[in-house]
N, C-alpha and C positions, 0 to 999 in steps of 0.2 A: 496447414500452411508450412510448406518447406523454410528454410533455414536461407535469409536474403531478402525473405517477404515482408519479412516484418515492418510495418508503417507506424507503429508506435513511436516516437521517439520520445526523449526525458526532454524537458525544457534545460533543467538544469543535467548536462552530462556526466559530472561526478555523481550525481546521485544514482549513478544507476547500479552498483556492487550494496547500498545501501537496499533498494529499492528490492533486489535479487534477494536479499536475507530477509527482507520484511515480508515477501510472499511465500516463504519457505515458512516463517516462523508463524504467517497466517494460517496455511494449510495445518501446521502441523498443531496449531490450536481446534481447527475444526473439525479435526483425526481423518482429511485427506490424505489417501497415500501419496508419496510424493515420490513421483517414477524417478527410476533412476537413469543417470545419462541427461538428467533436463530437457526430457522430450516429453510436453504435455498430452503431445496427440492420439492418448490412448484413454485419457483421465477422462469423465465426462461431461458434457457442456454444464449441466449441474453443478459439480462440482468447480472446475472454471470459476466457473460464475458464484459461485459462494465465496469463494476466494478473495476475487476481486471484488466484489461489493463488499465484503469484509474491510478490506485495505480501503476501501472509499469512504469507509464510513468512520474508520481508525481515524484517516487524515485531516476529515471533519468536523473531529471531536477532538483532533489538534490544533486544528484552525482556530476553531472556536475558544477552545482555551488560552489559545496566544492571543484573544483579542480582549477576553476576558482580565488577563493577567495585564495589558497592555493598557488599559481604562483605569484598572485600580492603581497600576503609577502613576497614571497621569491625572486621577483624578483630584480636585484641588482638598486638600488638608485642613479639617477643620480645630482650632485651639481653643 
């Protein structure tokens, strides 16, 4: 997919310089090489794809803990 194509977009737009270090710092946990110039289109769909379900399941397991953490203040206090 050339450069234009891309139909992704961020809900939230600032997140996107965020989102760009969080799939770098994904790959470079999974010991994907990480091309250089920011052209994925040589990496393989595998790999892609480890990536990104990696960061899916990161986001997840932050979701999850912000609701977690979200319940236990609001939970009522017992004396």
């Amino acid at each position: 997919m050339g450069t234009g194509q891309k139909s992704n977009t961020l809900l939230i737009q600032q997140a996107y310089n965020a989102m760009e270090q969080f799939k770098y710092e994904t790959a470079n946990e999974l010991g994907v090489q990480v091309p250089p110039g920011d052209y994925w289109g040589n990496v393989s769909s595998r790999d892609c794809g480890a990536v990104g379900g990696n960061m899916v399941r990161k986001m997840i397991a932050a979701a999850e803990q912000a609701l977690i953490d979200q319940a236990a203040a609001n939970a009522p206090r017992s004396y």
